[in-house]
N, C-alpha and C positions, 0 to 999 in steps of 0.2 A: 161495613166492609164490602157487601155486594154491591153496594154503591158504587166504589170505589174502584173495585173487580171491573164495573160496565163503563165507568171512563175512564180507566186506563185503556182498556181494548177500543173504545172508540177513537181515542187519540192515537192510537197505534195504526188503525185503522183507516185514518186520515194522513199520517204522514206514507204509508205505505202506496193509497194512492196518490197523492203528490210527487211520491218518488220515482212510483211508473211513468208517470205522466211527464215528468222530467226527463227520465232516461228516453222515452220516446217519441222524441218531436216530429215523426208522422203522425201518430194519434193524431185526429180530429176531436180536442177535446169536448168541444159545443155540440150538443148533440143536434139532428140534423132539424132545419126549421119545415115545418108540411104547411105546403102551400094550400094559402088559401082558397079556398071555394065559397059559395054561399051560403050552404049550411053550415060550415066549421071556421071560424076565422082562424086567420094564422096566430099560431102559439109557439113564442120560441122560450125554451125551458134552458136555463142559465146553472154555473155549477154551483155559484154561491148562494142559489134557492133552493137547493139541495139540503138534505138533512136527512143524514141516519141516525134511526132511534129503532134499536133493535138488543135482544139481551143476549147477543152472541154468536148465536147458535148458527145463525143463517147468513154469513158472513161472506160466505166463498162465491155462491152465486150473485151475488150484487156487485162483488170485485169484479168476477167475470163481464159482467152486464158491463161495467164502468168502463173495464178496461178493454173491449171489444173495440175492433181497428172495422172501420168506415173506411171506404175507397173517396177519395177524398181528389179532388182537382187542382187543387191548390195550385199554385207554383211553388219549384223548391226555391229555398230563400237563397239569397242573393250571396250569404256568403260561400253557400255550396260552391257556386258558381265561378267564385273567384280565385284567378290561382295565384298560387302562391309560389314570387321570388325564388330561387334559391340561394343558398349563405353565400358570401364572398367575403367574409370577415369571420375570421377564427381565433381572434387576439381579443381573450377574456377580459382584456386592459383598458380593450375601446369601447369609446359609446356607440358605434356604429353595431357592434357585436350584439351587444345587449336590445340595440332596436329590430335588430333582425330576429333576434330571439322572441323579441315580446310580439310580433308580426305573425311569428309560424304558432307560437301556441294559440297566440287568438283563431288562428285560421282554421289551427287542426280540431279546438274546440269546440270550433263552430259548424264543421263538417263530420265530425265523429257523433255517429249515431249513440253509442253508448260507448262508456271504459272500459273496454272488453280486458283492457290490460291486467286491470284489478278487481276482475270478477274474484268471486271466492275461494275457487281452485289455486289461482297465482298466489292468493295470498296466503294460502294455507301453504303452500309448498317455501314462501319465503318465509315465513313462522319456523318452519321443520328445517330449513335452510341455516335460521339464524342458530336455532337450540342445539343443530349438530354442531355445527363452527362452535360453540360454547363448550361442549362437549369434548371437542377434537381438541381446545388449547386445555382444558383442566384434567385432558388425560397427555399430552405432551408435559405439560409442568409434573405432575406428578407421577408418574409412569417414565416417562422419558426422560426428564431432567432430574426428579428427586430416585429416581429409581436406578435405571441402566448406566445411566451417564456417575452420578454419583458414584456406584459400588467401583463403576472402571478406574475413577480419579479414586477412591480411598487406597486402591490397589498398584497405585504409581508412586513413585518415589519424589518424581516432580509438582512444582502445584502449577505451571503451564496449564494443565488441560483444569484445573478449576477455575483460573480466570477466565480461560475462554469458555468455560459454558454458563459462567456469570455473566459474561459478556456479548454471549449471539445469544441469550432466550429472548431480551426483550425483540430485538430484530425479527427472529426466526416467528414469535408469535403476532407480530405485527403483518409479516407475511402470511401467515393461515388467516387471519382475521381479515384483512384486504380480501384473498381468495375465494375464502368462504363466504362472506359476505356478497361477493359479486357474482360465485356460482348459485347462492340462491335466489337473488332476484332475476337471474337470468332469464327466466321460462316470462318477466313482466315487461325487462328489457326490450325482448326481440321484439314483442309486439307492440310497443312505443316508435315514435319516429324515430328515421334514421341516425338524426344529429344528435338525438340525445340518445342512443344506443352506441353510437362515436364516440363522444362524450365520456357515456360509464366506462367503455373497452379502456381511455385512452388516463381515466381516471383510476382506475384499479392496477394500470401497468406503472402510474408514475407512483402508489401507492406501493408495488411490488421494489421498483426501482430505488424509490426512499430505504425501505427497511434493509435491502442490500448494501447501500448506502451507511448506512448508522449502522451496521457489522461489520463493516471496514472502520468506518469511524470508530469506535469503541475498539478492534483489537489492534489499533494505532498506539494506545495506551499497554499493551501489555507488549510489543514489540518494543516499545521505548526502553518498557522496564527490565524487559530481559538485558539491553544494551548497555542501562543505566549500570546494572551489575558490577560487570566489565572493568567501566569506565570509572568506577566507584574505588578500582584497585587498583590506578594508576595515581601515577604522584600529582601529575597537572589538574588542576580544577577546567580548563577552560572544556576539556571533552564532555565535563558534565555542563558546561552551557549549553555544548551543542547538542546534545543530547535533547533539554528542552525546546532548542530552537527547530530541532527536525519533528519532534512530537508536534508542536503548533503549526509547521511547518504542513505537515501530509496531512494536517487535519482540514488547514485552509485549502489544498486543493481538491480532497476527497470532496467537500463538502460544492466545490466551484464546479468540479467535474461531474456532480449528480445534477445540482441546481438547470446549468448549461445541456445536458444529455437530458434532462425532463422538459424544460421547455420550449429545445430545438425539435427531438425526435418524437413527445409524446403531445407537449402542449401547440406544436405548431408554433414558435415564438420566433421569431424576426431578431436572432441575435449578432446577425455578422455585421452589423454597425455597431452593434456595443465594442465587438471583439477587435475591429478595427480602430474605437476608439481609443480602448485601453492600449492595441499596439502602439500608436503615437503616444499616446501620455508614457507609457513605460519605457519608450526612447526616450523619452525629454528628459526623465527622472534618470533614465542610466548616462545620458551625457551631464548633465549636470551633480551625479554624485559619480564621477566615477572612480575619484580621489577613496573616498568610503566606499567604494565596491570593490578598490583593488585591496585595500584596509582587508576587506572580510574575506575577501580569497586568501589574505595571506594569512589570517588566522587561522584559516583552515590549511592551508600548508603547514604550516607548525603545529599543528596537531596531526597530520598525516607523518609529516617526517620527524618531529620530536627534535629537534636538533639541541633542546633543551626543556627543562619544570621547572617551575615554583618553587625557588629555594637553592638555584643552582647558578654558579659563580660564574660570570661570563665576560668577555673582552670584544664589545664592538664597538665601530666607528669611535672608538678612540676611546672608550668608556669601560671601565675595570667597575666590577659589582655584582651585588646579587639581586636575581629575577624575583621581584615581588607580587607581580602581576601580571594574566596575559589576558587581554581580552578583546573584542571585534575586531577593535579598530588601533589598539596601541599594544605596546608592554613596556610595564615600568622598572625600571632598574634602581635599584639603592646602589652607590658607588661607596667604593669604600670610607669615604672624607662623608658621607653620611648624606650626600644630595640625592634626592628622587630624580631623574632623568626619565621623561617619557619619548619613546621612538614608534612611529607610524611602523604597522606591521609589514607596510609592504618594501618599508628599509630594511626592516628586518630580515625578508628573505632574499632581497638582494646585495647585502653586506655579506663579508665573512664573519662567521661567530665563532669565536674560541671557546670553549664548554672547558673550564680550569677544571670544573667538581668533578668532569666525569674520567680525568686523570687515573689511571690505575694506583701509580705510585711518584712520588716525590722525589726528585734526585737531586740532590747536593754534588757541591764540588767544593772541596777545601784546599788551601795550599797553607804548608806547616812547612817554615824556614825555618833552617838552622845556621849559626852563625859559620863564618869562613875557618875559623880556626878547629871547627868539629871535626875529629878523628874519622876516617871509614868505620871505625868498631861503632862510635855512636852512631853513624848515618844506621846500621844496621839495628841496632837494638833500639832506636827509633822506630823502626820500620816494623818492628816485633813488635813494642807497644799497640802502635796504633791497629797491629791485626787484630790484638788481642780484645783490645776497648769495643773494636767496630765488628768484632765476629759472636756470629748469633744471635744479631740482637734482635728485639721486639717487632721490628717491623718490616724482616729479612726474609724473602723467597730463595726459595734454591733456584731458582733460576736468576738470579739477580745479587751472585755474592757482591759482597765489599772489595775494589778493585785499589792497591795503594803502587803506587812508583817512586822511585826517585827520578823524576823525570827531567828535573832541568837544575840549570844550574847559574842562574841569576848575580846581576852584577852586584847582588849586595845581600846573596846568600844562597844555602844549599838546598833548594827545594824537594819536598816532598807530597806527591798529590794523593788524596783522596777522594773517590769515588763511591759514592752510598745509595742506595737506595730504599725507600722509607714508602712500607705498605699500610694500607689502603691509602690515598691522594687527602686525607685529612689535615689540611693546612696548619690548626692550631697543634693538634697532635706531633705533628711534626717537629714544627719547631719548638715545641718544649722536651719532643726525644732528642732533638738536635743542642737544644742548649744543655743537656746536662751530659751528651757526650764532650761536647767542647769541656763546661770543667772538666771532666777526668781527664782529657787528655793534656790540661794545664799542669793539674796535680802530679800526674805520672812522671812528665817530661822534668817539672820540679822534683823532683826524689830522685830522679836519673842525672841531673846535674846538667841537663842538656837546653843551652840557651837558645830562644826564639830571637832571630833576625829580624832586624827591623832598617828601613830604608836608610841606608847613609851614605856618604860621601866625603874622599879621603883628597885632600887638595897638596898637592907637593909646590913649594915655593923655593924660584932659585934666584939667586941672584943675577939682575943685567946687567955684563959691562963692567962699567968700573963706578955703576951706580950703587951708594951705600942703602942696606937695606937694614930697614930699624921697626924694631916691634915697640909699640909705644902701651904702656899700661891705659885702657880706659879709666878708673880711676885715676890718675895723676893727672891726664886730660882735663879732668871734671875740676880737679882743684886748680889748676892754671886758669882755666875760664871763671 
């Protein structure tokens, strides 16, 4: 074991001076040669004929002896000497970048007497740097986020404020962590060269700029969903497209507008020819779809203006049916006879569209003849009946009684109009309240003795002249032939 004790401290004892001897290349490490004379010849003593063999104790003054600095003539070496370029290339992208890089550290290497940077003090202070910043996010998580912020949201009726503190911790602590981190190596920073003191500033800012970045991005999703809501209680499906298409939407630009603001303002990046690129390609693409960009405005006109939903009867460009579909770029219609019809949205809003469904009420118009030889007393207890049949009925507002007349007086009978009105605009509804008032008022007018009119024509035939006029039986006709 004592064995062992005396070369471990030996080997300690040699890398310790090595390491001086390293850190200071003025040392003259060859000790000095004494010139000869004729009594003494010259002896020059080398370090690798050296050898300590000592059991510990006496350690410190031999280091001293070793490590004792000689005025020394030397010349300084040559790369002191040389200076050094400065950057003209800041695009981390180029090989030009990187050669300039590998240039200044050789140079500063080689002119730095020692790492003053990373003496022990800096490092100590970025250890205590690091352990606070560790500190500072597990007491924001727990304290801050499982604590304050929690009790506030158990105390609100909403759950808004729990998505969004689900949604900024990670950002917010990505931010301390960036901060803290770069406030404690700061005190190693300063005393580094300047490009790489640039550098950490310009890296810790796009680090700041990201996690701002991804809190935007992240409460893109709960702004959606509050929207989605909404949009969840209307009849149309197509707002809940556009719901996801503006989610993906602000996400691609949050995410373009960070990207572009980091490597314009922080990273120094050379983007107004990208930006100029995309402007021409993004003309080219909007002249050539613009057929499908007037498409998707007018999708979104129909969902701004509603002018019809999903499931609502409608009459354009010549086409009776119901809206089965609305989406980008079309809407399909089922017509009554049972064809799909698909029409461009951007026909769509520049047709007229009749909305049948969204009709209040259904109005009818009936005409009920009665024959020429009807008394006045029938014309009138006709005219009772039909109050009676059509008054109150199921699908009658007071504002919208049943209106009946004798209004006209027809070449081949005594007319009587009816006017009705049938609530809510339910198509089928209707006409099955409408066909079973039609029977009654068959039945009624049958028990009343009162005959329906029907188109005829009464032809009077005279004689011309001293022309004989003779009615010929068509059977007798038939048997002649």
């Amino acid at each position: 074991m004592k064995n062992s004790c005396r070369l471990i401290l030996v080997l300690l004892t040699t890398f310790m001076v090595a390491g001086a001897v390293a850190a200071e290349p003025s040392v003259n490490v060859n000790p000095p040669v004494v010139p000869a004379t004729a009594a003494s010849p010259a002896i020059t003593v080398k370090p690798e004929n050296v050898f300590i063999v000592t059991d510990g104790k006496d350690l410190q003054p031999l280091l001293d002896k070793f490590q004792k600095k000689t005025p020394t003539s030397s010349p300084a070496p040559a790369a002191a000497n040389k200076t050094v370029k400065p950057m003209t290339h800041w695009n981390p992208f180029s090989a030009v970048f990187w050669s300039e890089i590998k240039e200044k550290v050789i140079a500063e290497i080689s002119t730095m007497d020692r790492l003053n940077a990373f003496r022990a003090g800096n490092l100590y202070i970025l250890l205590a740097g690091i352990i606070l910043t560790i500190l500072v996010l597990l007491a924001f998580r727990r304290i801050v986020v499982g604590g304050i912020i929690a009790w506030c949201c158990r105390h609100t009726t909403t759950s808004l404020d729990d998505k969004l503190s689900r949604a900024l911790r990670p950002p917010v602590e990505l931010f301390i962590l960036a901060v803290g981190i770069y406030l404690s190596a700061l005190k190693i920073i300063v005393e580094l060269p300047d490009y790489i003191n640039l550098y950490a500033a310009r890296l810790c800012q796009a680090f700041v700029v990201a996690a701002i970045a991804w809190a935007i991005f992240r409460s893109v999703d709960i702004f959606a969903d509050a929207v989605a809501k909404y949009t969840r209680k209307t009849e149309s499906k197509l707002d809940d497209l556009l719901v996801i298409l503006m989610r993906k939407t602000l996400k691609i630009v949050v995410v373009i507008i960070a990207v572009l603001f980091i490597g314009q303002n922080i990273l120094g990046l050379n983007i107004t020819t990208l930006l100029a690129g995309a402007g021409i390609f993004g003309l080219a693409v909007a002249f050539a779809a613009q057929d499908s960009i007037a498409n998707f405005f007018g999708s979104i006109i129909i969902v701004i203006d509603k002018p019809f939903f999903v499931g609502d009867r409608i009459k354009v460009e010549g086409y009776d049916g119901i809206v089965v579909n609305v989406g980008f770029r079309s809407t399909k219609i089922q017509t009554l006879d049972g064809h799909l019809v698909t029409l461009p949205n951007k026909k769509m809003t520049e047709s007229t569209v009749e909305n049948v469904s969204k009709r209040p009420s259904i109005r009818f118009i009936a005409d009920y003849g009665l024959t020429y030889d009807s008394t006045p007393e029938q014309m009138v207890r006709a005219m009772d009946l039909l109050r009676e049949i059509f008054a109150n009925h199921e699908g009658m507002t007071p504002e919208q009684p049943p209106l009946i007349f004798f209004n006209e007086m027809k070449d081949w009978a005594l007319n009587i109009q009816v006017i009705v009105w049938y609530h809510p605009g339910d198509w089928v509804a209707a006409m099955t309240w409408w066909s079973k008032k039609n029977l009654e008022v068959l039945t009624r007018f049958n028990q009343e003795k009162l005959n329906f009119a029907f188109p005829t024509n009464t032809t009077h035939i005279v004689n011309d002249g001293g022309k004989k006029f003779e009615i010929t039986n068509v059977a007798d006709m038939n048997k002649q032939v």
